[in-house]
KOLRO-638607 format. One line per 3 residues: number of its first residue (from 1); their letters; for each residue y, z, x of C-alpha. Coordinates in steps of 0.001 Angstrom, whole numbers, padded with zeros to 6 digits. Each point is the difference from the previous one (the first is absolute). Layout:
NUM) a) Y:Z:X; ...
END
This chain:
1) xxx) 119304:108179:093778; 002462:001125:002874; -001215:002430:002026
4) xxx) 003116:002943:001239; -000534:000187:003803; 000613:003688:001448
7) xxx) 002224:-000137:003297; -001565:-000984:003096; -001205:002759:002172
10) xxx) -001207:-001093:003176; -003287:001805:001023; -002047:-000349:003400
13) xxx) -002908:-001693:-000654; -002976:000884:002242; -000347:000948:003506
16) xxx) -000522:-003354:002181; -001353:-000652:003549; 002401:-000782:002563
19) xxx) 001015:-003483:000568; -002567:-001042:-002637; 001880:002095:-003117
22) xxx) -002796:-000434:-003333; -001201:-003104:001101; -003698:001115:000477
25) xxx) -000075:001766:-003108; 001758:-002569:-001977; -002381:-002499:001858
28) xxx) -003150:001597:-001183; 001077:000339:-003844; 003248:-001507:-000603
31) xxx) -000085:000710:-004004; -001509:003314:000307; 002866:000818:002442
34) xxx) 002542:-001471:-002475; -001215:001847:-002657; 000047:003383:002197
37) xxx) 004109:-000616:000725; 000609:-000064:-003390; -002051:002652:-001222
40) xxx) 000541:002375:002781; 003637:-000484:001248; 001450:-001605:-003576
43) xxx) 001931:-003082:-000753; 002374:-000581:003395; -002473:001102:003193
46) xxx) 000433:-001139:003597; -002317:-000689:002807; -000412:-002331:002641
49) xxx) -002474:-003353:000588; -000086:000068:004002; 003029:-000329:000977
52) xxx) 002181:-000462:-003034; 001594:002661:-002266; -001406:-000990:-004080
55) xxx) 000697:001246:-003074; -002444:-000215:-003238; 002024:-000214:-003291
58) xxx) -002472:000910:-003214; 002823:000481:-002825; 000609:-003358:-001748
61) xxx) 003745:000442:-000219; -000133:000283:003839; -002400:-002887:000365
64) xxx) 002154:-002314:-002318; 003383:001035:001850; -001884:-001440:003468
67) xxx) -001461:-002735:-001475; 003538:-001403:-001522; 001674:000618:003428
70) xxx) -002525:-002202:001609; 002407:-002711:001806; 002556:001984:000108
73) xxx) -000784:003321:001852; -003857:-000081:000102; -002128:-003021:001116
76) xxx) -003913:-000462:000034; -001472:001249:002806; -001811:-002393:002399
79) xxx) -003175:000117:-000551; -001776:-001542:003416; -000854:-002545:001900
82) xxx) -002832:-000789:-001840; 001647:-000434:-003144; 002958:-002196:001429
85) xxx) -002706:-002481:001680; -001631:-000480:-003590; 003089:-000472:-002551
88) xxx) 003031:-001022:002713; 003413:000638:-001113; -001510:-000191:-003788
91) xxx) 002411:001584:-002378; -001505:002942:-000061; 000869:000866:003915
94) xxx) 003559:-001290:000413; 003301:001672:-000622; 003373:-001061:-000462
97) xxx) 000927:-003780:-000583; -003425:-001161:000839; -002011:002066:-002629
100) xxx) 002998:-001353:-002279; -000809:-003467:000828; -003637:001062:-000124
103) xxx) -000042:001490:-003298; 002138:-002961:-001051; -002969:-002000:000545
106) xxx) -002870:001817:-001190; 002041:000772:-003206; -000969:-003049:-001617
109) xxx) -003755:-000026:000119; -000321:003506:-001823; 002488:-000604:-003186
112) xxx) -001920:000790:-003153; 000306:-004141:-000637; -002302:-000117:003342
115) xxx) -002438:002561:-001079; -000430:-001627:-003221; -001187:-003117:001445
118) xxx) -002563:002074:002153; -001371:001848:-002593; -002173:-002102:-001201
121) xxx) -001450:-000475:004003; -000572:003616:-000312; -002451:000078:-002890
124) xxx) -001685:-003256:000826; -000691:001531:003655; -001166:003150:-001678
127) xxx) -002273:-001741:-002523; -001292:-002003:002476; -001207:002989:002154
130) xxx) -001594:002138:-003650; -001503:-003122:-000992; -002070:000836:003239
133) xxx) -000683:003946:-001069; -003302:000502:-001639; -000988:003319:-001681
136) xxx) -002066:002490:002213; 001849:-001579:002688; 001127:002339:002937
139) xxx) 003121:-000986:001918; 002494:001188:002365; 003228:000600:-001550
142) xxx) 002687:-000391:002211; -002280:-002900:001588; 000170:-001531:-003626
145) xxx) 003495:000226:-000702; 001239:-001227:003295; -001899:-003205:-000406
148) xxx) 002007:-000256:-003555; 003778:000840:001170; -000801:-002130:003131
151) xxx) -000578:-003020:-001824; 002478:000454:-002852; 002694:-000146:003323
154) xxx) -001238:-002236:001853; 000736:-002403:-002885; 003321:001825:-001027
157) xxx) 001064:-001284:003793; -001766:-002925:000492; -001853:-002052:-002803
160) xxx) -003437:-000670:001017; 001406:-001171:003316; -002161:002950:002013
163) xxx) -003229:-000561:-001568; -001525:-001396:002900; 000965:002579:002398
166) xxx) -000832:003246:-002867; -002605:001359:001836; 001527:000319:003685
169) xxx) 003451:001287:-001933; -001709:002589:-001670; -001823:001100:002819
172) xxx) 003203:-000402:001880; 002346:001745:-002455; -002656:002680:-000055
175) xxx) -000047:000885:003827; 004038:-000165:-000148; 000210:002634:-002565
178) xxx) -003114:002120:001884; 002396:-000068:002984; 003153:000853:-001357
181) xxx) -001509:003056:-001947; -001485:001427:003198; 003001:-000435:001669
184) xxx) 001990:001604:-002910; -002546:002782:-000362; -000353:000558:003744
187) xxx) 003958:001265:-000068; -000117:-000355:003757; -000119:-004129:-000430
190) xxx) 003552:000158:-001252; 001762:001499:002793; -002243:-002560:002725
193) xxx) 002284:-002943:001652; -000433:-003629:-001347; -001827:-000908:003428
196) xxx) -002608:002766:-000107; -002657:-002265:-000963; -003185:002754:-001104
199) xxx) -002869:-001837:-001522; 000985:000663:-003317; 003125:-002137:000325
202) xxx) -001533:-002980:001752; -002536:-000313:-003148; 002464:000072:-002022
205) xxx) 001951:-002829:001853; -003336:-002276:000112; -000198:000582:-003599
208) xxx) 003790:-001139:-000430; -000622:-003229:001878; -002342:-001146:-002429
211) xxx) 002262:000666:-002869; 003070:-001336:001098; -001818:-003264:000790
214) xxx) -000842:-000142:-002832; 003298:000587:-001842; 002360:-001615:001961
217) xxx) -002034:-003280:-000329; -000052:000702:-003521; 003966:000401:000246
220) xxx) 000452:-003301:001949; -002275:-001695:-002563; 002083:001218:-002892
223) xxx) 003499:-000822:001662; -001436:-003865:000446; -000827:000111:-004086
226) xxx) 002756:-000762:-002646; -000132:002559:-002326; 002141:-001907:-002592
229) xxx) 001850:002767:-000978; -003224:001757:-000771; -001069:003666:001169
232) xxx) -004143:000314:-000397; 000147:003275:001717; 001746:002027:002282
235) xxx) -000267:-002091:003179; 001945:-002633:-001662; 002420:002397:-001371
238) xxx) 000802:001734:003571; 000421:-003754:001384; 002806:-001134:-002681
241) xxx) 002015:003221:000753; 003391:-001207:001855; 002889:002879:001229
244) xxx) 003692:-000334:-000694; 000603:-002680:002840; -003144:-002059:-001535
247) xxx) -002453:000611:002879; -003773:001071:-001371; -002233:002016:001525
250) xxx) -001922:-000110:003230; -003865:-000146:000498; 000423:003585:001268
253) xxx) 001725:001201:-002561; -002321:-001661:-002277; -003236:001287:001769
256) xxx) 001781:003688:000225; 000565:000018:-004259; -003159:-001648:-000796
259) xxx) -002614:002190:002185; 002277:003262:-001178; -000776:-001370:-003379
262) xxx) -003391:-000415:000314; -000854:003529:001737; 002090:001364:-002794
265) xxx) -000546:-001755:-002874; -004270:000268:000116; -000634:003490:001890
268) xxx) 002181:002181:-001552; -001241:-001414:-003917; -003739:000115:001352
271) xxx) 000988:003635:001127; 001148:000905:-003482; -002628:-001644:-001980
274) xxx) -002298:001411:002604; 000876:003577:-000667; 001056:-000441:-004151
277) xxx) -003692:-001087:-000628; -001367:003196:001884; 002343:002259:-002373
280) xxx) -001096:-001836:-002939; -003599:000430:000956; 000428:003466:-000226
283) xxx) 002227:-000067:-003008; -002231:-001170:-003524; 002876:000704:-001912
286) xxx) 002664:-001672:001777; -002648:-003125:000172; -000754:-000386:-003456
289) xxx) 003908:000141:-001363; 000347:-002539:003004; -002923:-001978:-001622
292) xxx) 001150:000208:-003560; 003668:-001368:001027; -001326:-002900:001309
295) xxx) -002370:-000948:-003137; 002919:000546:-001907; 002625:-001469:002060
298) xxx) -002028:-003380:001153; -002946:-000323:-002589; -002362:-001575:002641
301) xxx) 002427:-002268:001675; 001535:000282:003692; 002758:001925:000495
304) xxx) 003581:-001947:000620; 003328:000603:001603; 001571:000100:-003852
307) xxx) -003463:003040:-000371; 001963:002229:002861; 002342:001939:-001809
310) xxx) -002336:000289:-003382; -002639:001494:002709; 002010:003357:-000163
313) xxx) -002931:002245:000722; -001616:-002278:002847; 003168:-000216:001365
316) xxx) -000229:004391:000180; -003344:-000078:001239; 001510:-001703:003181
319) xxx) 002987:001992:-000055; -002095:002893:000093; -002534:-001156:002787
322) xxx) 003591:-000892:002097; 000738:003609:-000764; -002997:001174:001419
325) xxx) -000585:-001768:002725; 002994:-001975:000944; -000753:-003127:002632
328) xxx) 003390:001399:001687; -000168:003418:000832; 002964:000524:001223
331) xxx) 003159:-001482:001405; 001675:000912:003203; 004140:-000608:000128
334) xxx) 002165:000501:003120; 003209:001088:000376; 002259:-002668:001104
337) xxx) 002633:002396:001495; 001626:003672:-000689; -000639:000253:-003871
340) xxx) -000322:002462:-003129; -002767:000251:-002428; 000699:002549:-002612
343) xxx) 002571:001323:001942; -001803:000944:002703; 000685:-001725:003258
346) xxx) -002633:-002545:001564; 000665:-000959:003462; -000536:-003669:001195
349) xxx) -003914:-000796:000537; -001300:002411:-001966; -003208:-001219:-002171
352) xxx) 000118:000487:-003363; -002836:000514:-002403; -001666:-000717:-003231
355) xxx) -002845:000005:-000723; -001645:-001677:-003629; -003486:002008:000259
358) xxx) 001604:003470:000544; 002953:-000562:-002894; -003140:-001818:-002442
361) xxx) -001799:003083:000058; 002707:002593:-000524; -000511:002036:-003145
364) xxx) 003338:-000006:-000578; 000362:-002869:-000814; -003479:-001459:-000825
367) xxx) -002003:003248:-001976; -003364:000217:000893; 000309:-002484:002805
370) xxx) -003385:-001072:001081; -000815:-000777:-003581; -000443:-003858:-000526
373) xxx) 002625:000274:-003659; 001314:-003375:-000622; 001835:001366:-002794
376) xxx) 002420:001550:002297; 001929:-003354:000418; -000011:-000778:-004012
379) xxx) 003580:-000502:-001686; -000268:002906:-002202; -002096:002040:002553
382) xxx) 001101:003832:-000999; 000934:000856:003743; 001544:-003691:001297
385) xxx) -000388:-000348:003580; 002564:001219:001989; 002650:-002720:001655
388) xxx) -000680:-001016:003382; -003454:002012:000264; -001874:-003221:-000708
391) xxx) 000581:-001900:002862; -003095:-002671:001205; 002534:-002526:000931
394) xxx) 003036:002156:001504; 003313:-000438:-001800; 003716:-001408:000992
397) xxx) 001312:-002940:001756; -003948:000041:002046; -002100:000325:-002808
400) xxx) -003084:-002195:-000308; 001010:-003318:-000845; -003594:-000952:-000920
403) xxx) 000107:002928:-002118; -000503:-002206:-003310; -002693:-002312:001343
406) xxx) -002091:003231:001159; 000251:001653:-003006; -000433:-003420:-002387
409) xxx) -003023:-000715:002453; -001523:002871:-000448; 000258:000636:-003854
412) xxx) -001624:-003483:-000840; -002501:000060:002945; -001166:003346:-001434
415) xxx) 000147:-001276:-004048; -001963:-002952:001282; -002963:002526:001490
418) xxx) 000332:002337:-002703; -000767:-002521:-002329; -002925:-000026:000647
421) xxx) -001704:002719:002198; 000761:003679:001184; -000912:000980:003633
424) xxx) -002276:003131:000268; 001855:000883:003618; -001981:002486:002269
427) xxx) 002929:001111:002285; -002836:001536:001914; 002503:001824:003304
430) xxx) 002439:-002956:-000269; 003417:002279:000957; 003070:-002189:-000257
433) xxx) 001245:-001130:003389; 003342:-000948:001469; 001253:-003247:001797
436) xxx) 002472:-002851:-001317; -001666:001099:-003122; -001840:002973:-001880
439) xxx) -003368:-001411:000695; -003272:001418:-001254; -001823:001485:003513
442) xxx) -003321:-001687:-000868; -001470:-002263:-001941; 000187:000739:-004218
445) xxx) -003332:-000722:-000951; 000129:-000475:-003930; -002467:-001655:-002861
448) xxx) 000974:-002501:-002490; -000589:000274:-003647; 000439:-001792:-003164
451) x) 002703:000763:-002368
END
């Protein structure tokens, strides 16, 4: 359903300090501050982060207008030092030719062909890790599903190759992504020169050492292996790529995809399940029309790629829990030069906003927002969600190109655990916390029970 956008009126946001603008509020709650702009000041509000003049967009027409001018008169904003140290010139951070090239590259390994052929690594890591659940059991949620999405990717990218080295990855990928969400949460990180070198950035560079010794001897190993034509996973696929003069990839380039992969591809799924299970703890009737589709749809056995799209009220439930707690929370654009954005002038540098938490939970678009309603996202829902308000993996030339492998991932990760137990989650004063990702701000202590 379309949504008709009033005009834009411009409105003043709220009073800042000088020189520092909203960054110390914005620093202390970012979402609640996101969700203030739009319900205080409306859909087109203006205020400043430090230095820079921003602008928060919260109607979807707006939002989909910036999102389809991205590489033309918007471009991501840089995100920090930390970030760049961890995923390189990864598509995800270039512009121009380069992310063209980039994207070019990357393309391959997340066609729905791809994804099939890792879809059956996704439910044997996932059976793997219930086969360990026992009822009575108490766990730690997030704790549980990282250990799940890390090793369904670490076998996406490399085979068993990494086996020997899991422990000191996952303690390494863990500090990496500790680091970067301080910084990110800090606000005051991403304005610091490259050669300010605070403690928080030299453990994160000890922690990098270990993983890219790791991975580029994995990458030199794999380049001295015929493949035969072969692709096993995505390592292999990222080596055979070759541009328009025939030349393939460097070990850089190949380290920058693969770790942006990784980060990407496990944290923001574990995030999702993470947060989906603690709504359907608190939902029994959402969990028991879950439970029903799946004795219906598999009888017993383990879900499949072919089981995705017959999984049409699984694949809700994670709609839903993207909907309420999106792993993105927002995406930050800047203006490339002098530009419009309905019709109102932008001048060059100016941040532009958008944030996925504040537009989730707008009732105008989502009634009774902070009710976990799967339905909402049904076919022949009565009130269809509105275009461009659902948003967990942007939209445009920049969208998420692991969009499908998240959202695959997580529907047959989840089947595979709802098989067979429900969590009793005890979200105890677990707020939701923001970094790279919408992270729980403790642990999620829950208890395991038989189906």
């Amino acid at each position: 359903m379309a949504a008709s956008a009033a005009p834009i009126r411009p409105v003043p946001g709220p009073r800042g300090l000088p020189l520092l603008g909203n960054l110390a509020v914005f620093g202390r709650n970012p979402l609640g501050f996101m969700v203030r702009l739009r319900e205080d000041f409306g859909d087109f509000v203006t205020w400043s982060l430090g230095p820079r003049r921003c602008v928060l967009l919260s109607h979807p027409q707006h939002i989909a207008e910036l999102l389809s001018a991205v590489g033309h008169h918007f471009e991501p904003l840089d995100i920090g030092w930390a970030v760049h140290q961890v995923a390189g010139d990864s598509v995800g951070l270039t512009q121009g030719e380069q992310w063209r090239r980039k994207r070019a590259m990357v393309q391959p390994v997340v066609r729905p062909r791809m994804v099939q052929l890792y879809a059956e690594t996704m439910t044997d890591c996932a059976i793997a890790h219930a086969d360990r659940w026992r009822d009575g059991d108490r766990i730690d949620v997030q704790e549980e599903m990282t250990s799940i999405t890390q090793r369904i990717v670490a076998r996406t990218l490399f085979g068993d190759a990494p086996a020997a080295h899991d422990r000191a990855l996952r303690e390494a990928m863990a500090a990496v992504q500790r680091e970067i969400a301080a910084e990110i949460r800090g606000g005051i990180g991403l304005f610091l020169p490259g050669w300010v070198r605070t403690p928080s950035r030299r453990r994160l560079l000890a922690a990098l050492n270990v993983i890219d010794s790791v991975l580029y001897r994995l990458i030199r190993a794999r380049r001295a292996r015929p493949t035969g034509g072969h692709h096993r996973d995505v390592l292999d696929v990222l080596l055979s790529q070759r541009n328009a003069q025939g030349r393939g990839a460097s070990d850089k380039d190949v380290r920058d995809e693969a770790l942006a992969l990784w980060i990407g591809g496990h944290e923001s799924t574990a995030t999702t399940l993470t947060w989906t299970l603690l709504a359907l703890s608190g939902a029994p009737q959402a969990r028991s029309q879950l439970a029903e589709e799946l004795r219906q749809v598999l009888r017993g056995r383990p879900p499949t790629y072919a089981d995705y799209d017959r999984l049409s009220y699984t694949r809700q439930v994670v709609q839903e829990g993207l909907r309420l707690y999106p792993p993105v929370w927002a995406l930050c654009m800047t203006t490339q030069h002098d530009t419009t954005l309905g019709g109102i002038p932008l001048p060059a540098r100016t941040l532009v906003w958008c944030s996925q938490w504040a537009v989730h939970r707008d009732p105008r678009w989502f009634p009774d927002p902070h009710a976990f309603r799967p339905e909402r996202f049904a076919a022949d829902a009565p009130d269809p969600v509105t275009d461009h308000a659902w948003f967990p993996f942007g939209s445009g030339p920049r969208a998420c190109l692991g969009a499908r492998f998240a959202q695959v991932e997580a529907v047959l990760v989840l089947a595979v655990l709802a098989q067979r137990f429900h969590l009793d989650v005890d979200p105890g004063q677990v707020t939701p916390q923001t970094g790279a990702f919408l992270q729980p701000s403790g642990p999620l202590h829950a208890t395991v029970r038989a189906n």
